[in-house]
N, C-alpha and C positions, 0 to 999 in steps of 0.2 A: 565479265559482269557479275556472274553467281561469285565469284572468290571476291570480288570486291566485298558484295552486299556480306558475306559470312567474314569477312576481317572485321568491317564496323559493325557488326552484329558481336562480333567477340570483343572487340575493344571497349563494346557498350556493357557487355557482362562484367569485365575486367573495373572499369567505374564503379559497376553496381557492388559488386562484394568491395575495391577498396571504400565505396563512402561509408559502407554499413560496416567496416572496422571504427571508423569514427564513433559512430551512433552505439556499436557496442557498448564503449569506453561510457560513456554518459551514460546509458541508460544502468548499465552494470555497478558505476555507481551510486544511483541512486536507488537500490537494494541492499549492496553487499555491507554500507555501513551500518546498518538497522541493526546490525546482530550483535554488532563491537562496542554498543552504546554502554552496556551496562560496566565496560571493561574500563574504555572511558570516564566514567565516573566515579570509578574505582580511583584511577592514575593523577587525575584532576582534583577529586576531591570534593566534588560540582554534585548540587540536587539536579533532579528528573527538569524541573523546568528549564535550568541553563542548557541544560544536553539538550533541549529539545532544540536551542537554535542552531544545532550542528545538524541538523536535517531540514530543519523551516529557511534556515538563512540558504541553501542552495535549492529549496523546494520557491520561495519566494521572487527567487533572483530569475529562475526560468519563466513562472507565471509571468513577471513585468516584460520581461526583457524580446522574450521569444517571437511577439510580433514588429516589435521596433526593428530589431538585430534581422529578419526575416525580410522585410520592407530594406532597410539598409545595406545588405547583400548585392541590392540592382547596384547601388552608388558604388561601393566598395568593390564588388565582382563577386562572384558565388564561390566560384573555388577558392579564389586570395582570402574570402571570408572564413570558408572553412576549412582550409591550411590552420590558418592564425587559431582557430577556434581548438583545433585538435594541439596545437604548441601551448595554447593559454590552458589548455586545462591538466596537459601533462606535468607542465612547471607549478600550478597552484598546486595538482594532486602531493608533488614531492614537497613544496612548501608544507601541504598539510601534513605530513608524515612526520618532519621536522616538528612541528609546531609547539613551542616550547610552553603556550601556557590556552587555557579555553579560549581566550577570547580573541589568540592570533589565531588558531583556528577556522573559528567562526568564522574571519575575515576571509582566510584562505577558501574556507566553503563557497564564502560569494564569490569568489574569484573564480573558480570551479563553473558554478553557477552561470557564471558570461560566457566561457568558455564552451556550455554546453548550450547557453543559448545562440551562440555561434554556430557550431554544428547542427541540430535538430534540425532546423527548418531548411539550413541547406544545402543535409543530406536528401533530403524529400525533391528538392530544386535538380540537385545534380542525377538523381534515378530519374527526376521526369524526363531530363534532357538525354538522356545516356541510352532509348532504348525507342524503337518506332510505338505507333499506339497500340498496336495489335499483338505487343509483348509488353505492355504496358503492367499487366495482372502477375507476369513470372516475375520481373521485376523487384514489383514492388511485393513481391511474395516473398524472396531473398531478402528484402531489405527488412520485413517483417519478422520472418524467420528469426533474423541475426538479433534484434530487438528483443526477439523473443524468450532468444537463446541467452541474454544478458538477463532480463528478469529469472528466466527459472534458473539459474548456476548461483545468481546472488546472494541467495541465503547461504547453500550449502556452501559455495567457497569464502563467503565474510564467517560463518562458523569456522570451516575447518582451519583458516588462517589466524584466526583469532584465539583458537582452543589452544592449535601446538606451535606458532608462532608469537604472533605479536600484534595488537589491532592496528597499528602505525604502516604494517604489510598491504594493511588492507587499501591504502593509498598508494604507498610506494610499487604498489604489482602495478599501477598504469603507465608506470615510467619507461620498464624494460618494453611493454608493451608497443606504446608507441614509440620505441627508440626502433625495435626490429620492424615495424610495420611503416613507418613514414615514410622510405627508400619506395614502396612498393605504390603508399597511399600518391605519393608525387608525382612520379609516372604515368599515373594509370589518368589522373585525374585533371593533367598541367592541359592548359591551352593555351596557345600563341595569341595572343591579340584581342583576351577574352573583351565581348563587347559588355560596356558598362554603361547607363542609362545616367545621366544626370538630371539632380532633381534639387530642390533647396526644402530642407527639414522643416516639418511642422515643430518647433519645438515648446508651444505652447501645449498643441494635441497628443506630446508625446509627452509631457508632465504629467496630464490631467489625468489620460490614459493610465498612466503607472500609479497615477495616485491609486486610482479607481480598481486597478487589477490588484496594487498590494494591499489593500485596506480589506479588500475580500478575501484574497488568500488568506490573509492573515486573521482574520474574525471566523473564517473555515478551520483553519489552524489551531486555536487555541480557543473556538465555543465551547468546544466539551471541558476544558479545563478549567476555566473563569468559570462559565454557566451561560445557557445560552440567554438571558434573560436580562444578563449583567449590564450594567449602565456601559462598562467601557463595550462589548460586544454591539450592543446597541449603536451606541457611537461609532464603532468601528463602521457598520453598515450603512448608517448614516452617511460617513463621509464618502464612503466607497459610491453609493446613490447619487450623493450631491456633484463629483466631482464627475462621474459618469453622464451626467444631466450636461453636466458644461460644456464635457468633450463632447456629445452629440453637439450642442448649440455652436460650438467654436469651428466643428469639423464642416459645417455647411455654410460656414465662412470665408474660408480661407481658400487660397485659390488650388496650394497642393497640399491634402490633406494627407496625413499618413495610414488613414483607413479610407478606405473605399466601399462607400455602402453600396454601389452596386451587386458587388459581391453576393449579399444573402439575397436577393433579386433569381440569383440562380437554382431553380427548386432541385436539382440534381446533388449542388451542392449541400445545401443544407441539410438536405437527408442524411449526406453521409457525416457532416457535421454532430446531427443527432445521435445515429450509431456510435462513432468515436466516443462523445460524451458519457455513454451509456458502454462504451465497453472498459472505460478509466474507470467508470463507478464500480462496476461488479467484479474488475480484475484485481484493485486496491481494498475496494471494500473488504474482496474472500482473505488476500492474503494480509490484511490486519487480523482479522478473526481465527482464522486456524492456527497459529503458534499457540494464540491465548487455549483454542479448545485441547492441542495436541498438550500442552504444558501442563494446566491448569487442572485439564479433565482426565486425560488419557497418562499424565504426569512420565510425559516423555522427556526427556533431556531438550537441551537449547540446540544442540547439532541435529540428534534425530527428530527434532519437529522441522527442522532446515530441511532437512533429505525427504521427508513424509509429505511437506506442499511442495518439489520442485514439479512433479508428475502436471501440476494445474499450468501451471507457464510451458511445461518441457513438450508438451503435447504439442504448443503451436512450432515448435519446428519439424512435424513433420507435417504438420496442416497449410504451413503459410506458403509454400510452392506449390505444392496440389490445387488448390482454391485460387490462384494466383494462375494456372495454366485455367482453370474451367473459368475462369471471369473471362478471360481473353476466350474463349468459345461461345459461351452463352449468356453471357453479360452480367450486369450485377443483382438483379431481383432476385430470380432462384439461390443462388450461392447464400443473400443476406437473410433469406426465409429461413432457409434452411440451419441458417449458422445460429437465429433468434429461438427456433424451433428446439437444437440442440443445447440452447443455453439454457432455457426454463427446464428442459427434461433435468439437467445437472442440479439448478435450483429445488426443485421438485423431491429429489435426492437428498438432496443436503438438509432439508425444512424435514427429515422425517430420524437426523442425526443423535444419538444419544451416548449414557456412557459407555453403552456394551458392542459399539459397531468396529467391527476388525479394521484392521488399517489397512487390508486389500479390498475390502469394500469402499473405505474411504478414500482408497487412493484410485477408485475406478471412479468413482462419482466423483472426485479431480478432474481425472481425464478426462471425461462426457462433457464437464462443464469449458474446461480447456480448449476442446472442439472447439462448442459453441462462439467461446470469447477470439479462439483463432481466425474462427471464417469473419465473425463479424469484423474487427480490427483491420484484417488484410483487406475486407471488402472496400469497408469507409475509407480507407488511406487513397485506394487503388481510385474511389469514387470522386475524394476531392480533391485528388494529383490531378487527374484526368478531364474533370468537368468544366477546367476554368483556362481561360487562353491563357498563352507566354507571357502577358502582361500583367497577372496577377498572378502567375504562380508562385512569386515572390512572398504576397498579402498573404497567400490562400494556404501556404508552409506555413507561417507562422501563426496564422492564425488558427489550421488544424492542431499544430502543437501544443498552442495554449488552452484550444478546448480539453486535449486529451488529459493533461498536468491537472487542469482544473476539476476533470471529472476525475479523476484519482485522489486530489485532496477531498472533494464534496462523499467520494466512498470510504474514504476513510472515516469521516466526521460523520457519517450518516450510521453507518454500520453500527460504529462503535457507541453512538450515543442511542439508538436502538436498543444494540446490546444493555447497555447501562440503565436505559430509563424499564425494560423487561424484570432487570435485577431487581433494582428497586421498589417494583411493584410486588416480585417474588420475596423480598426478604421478610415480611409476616408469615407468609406459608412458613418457610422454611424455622423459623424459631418457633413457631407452633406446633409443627409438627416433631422438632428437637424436644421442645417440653413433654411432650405424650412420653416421648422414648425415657426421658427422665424420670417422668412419673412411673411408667412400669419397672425403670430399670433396679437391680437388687443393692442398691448401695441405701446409707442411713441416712436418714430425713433430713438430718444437719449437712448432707453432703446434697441434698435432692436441690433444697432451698437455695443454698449456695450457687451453684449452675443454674437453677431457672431463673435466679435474680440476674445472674451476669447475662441470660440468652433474653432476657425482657427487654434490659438496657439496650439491646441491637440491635430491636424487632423492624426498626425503619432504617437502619446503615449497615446489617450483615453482611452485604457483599464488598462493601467498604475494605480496603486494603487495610487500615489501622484498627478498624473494630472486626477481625475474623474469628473464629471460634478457637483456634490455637489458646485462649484466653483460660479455655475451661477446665483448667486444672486449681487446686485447693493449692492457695499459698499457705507459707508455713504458719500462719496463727492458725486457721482453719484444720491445720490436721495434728496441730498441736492440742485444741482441743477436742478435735474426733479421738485423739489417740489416752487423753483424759475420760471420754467418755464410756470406748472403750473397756478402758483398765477399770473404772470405778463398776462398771457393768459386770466384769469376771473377780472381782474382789467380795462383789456381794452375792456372789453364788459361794463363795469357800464359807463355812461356818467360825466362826469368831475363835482366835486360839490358836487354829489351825496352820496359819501361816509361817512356812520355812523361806530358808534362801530359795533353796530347789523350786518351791511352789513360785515364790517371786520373779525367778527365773523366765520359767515355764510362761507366765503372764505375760512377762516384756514379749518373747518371742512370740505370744498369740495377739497380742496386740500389731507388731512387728508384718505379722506375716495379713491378719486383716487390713489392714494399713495397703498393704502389695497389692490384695487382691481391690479391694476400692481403686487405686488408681488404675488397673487394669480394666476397672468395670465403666472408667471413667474416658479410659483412653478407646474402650469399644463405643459409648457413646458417641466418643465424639466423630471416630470414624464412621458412624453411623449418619452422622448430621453433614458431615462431607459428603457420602456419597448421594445423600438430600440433597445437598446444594449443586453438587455437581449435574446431576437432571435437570437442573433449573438453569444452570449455564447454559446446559444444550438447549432446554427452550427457549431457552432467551436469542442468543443466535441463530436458531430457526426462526423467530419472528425477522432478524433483521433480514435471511435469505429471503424469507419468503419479501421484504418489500421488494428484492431484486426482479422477484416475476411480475411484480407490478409496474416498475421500473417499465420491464421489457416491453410488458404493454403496450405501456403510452410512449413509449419510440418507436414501435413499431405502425403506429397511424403517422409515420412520413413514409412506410416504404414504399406507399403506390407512388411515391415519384420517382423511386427506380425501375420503373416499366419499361419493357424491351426498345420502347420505341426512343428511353434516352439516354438509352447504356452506350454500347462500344462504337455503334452510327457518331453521335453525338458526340465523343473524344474527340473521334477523325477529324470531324468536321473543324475543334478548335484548331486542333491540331495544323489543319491546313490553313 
């Protein structure tokens, strides 16, 4: 009897790592391309706006897709769902590698994009099935882990394949990937006679739905670049509200709707719904922001800002099994306090970040925060795999997935526009404070005037990518007649008569060499007004950390509905 229970006990671990080779694949890449974009657009030819649908078109395609494809898994079978799902995305990845111009690309991303909404939800389906309740938390700590271990490796291996390979690698490394893993995923994962639920498709509620999920994603996606105030933004939410309004009215219609509002009826769940949303916000949010501070501020290269944040992702593989065995002990409250507790303390850290903090200071307030976001992450997953019977754990996959996608695009958009509207308020300091340095600085009035006219004109768009202070050099009319002013200066100190070639000479070179030292006195300036600006960077993304402990806050008034009394009791019970 014990050898029986420890064979399915191993053959359920053997499920758990091959599903979370799938999940790798997806989640791995949707980091590792971020790094290659610039290369990209080099190869292409393409502005920043076209490259950006080489990330929104597979960031788009998961938001719509992930609770449809998640719900349609019961029709189709979970595993046959997510076989297919790991082949579709292998074959688009190498399509994308191929891809001979942007816009077959892009298509190939959304093709990617299904493929990974194929997998997501269920791989989450196959861990619940794969393992009793009471190892429920090791689990899905593994599955976590492996998730985890894709985001932190993303940068640094889409850098390093992109620096001394090729960015085309960066697709083509999923192929061998799953050519050597598939033999193992097959096996481990095949069932005879898997039982399949038939159902007949809402396909009105699963229009309105996607309307409703793309029109958001996509107005998350591109408010900070239009403006959030823009008639199309506007619009976008609009339609997003309108068609959302329908699908509620259509969905208590219909006799099989493809969402079940039961579902949020379950306060266990929801909680952990809230956590998830809230751990996409502050894991996407940071790792937007730290390239820019490690680049911008600390003027690291594009690889070692890669290697400098993997420590905030790399942390939860050794969190997300730990916390994963103590949820299965003592259920999920204490783990999620604890993991909230530890995320504000990294916030806290980061809100006090400037130009002068070493990169082992920074890379330990990574890890502190990394904790935090590990426990929480493993908690929620483990909370709403767990909370909901066999008959929704189909909904309850895909709908965790597309909270977490969605809280990762609302922290990117959130951060960043933070960061940018903080700027904006800072760029008066900052060309005020450049003017003082120009006023005392030792160069000639004609050179004073010149720089504080060009640092006036920026005083409302200095941190503006096209109006930077790179500007504040004297083009040639300007030191053509400093260098007039100059010479007429040292010509009326020689007494009249007086002048040889020799002496003429001597002039040019002292004009020559005052000339050198002004732009040197110019180029101190201006370093001077960088490392101005550069403070004000860091303040500005310490205002957007600090909204994260605010964040944390108000997610943290659902934890009392993780109380002892509806933790790991409460699984069992669906369970049975």
């Amino acid at each position: 009897m014990t050898e029986t229970v420890n064979e399915q006990r191993h053959r359920g671990l053997k499920q758990v790592f091959a599903v979370s080779i799938g999940l790798f694949l997806v989640f791995l890449d949707s980091t590792v391309v971020n790094i290659a974009i610039p290369n990209i657009i080099d190869d292409y030819k393409i502005d920043l706006s076209k490259a950006s649908w080489i990330i929104n078109g597979f960031v788009l395609t998961l938001a719509v897709l992930l609770v449809t494809l998640g719900k349609m898994a019961d029709m189709l079978g979970r595993v046959r769902t997510f076989l297919w799902g790991v082949i579709i995305f292998a074959v688009s990845s190498f399509l994308c590698g191929i891809a001979p111009t942007v816009d077959s690309l892009i298509i190939f991303r959304i093709l990617q994009g299904i493929g990974g909404a194929m997998v997501i939800p269920t791989s989450m389906m196959l861990v619940r099935t794969a393992v009793p309740p009471e190892k429920m938390g090791l689990a899905m700590g593994i599955w976590g882990a492996v998730g985890a271990m894709a985001v932190a490796i993303g940068p640094s291996l889409g850098g390093l394949i992109t620096e001394y390979i090729h960015w085309r690698w960066v697709f083509y490394i999923n192929v061998p990937i799953v050519l050597l893993a598939f033999p193992f995923i097959y096996l481990a994962i095949r069932v005879q006679n898997e039982p399949i639920h038939k159902f007949k498709l809402d396909p009105l509620g699963i229009l309105l739905m996607s309307l409703s999920l793309f029109f958001l994603t996509y107005a998350i996606l591109q408010g900070e670049e239009i403006g959030w105030t823009s008639y199309k933004i506007v619009l976008y939410f609009l339609i997003s509200v309108m068609s959302g309004a329908l699908f509620l009215f259509v969905e208590t219609k219909v006799k099989n709707p493809i969402l079940d509002f039961s579902i949020f009826r379950n306060r266990l769940y929801v909680s952990g719904l809230v956590s998830n949303f809230l751990g996409g916000i502050l894991l996407m949010g940071t790792l937007i922001l730290l390239p820019i501070f490690l680049i911008r501020v600390k003027e690291f290269s594009t690889l070692e800002a890669s290697f400098a944040i993997t420590p905030l992702s790399g942390v939860m593989l050794i969190v997300a099994p730990i916390i994963g065995r103590v949820i299965d002990k003592i259920g999920y409250l204490i783990p999620m306090v604890i993991g909230y507790i530890i995320s504000v303390m990294g916030l806290i850290l980061l809100i006090n970040i400037d130009t002068d903090i070493s990169v082992l200071h920074l890379v330990s307030f990574l890890a502190i925060l990394g904790t935090g976001l590990g426990i929480i992450m493993i908690t929620s997953v483990t909370v709403c795999t767990a909370a909901v019977s066999q008959t929704q754990i189909s909904l309850s996959s895909g709908i965790f997935a597309m909270v977490r996608n969605m809280g990762g695009a609302v922290g990117v958009a959130l951060f960043v526009s933070l960061t940018l509207s903080f700027l904006n308020h800072y760029s008066a300091n900052v060309v005020d404070e450049g003017v003082m340095i120009v006023k005392k600085s030792n160069i000639p009035e004609e050179a004073k005037n010149s720089i504080q006219e060009v640092l006036m004109k920026q005083r409302d768009t200095f941190f503006e990518e096209k109006n930077n202070n790179r500007v504040l050099e004297l083009d040639e009319e300007s030191k053509q007649l400093l260098a007039k002013n100059i010479e007429k200066e040292a010509l009326a100190k020689i007494p009249k008569g007086t002048m040889s070639p020799e002496m003429q000479k001597k002039i040019e070179e002292q004009v020559k060499q005052q000339l050198i030292n002004i732009d040197k006195n110019i180029a101190n300036i201006k370093k001077q007004i960088e490392d101005i600006s550069k403070e004000y960077v860091a303040k500005s993304m310490a205002k957007a950390f600090f909204s994260g402990i605010i964040l944390c806050f108000l997610s943290s008034l659902s934890l009392p509905f993780l109380s002892k009394k509806f933790s790991l009791s409460h699984s069992r019970e669906v369970d049975i």
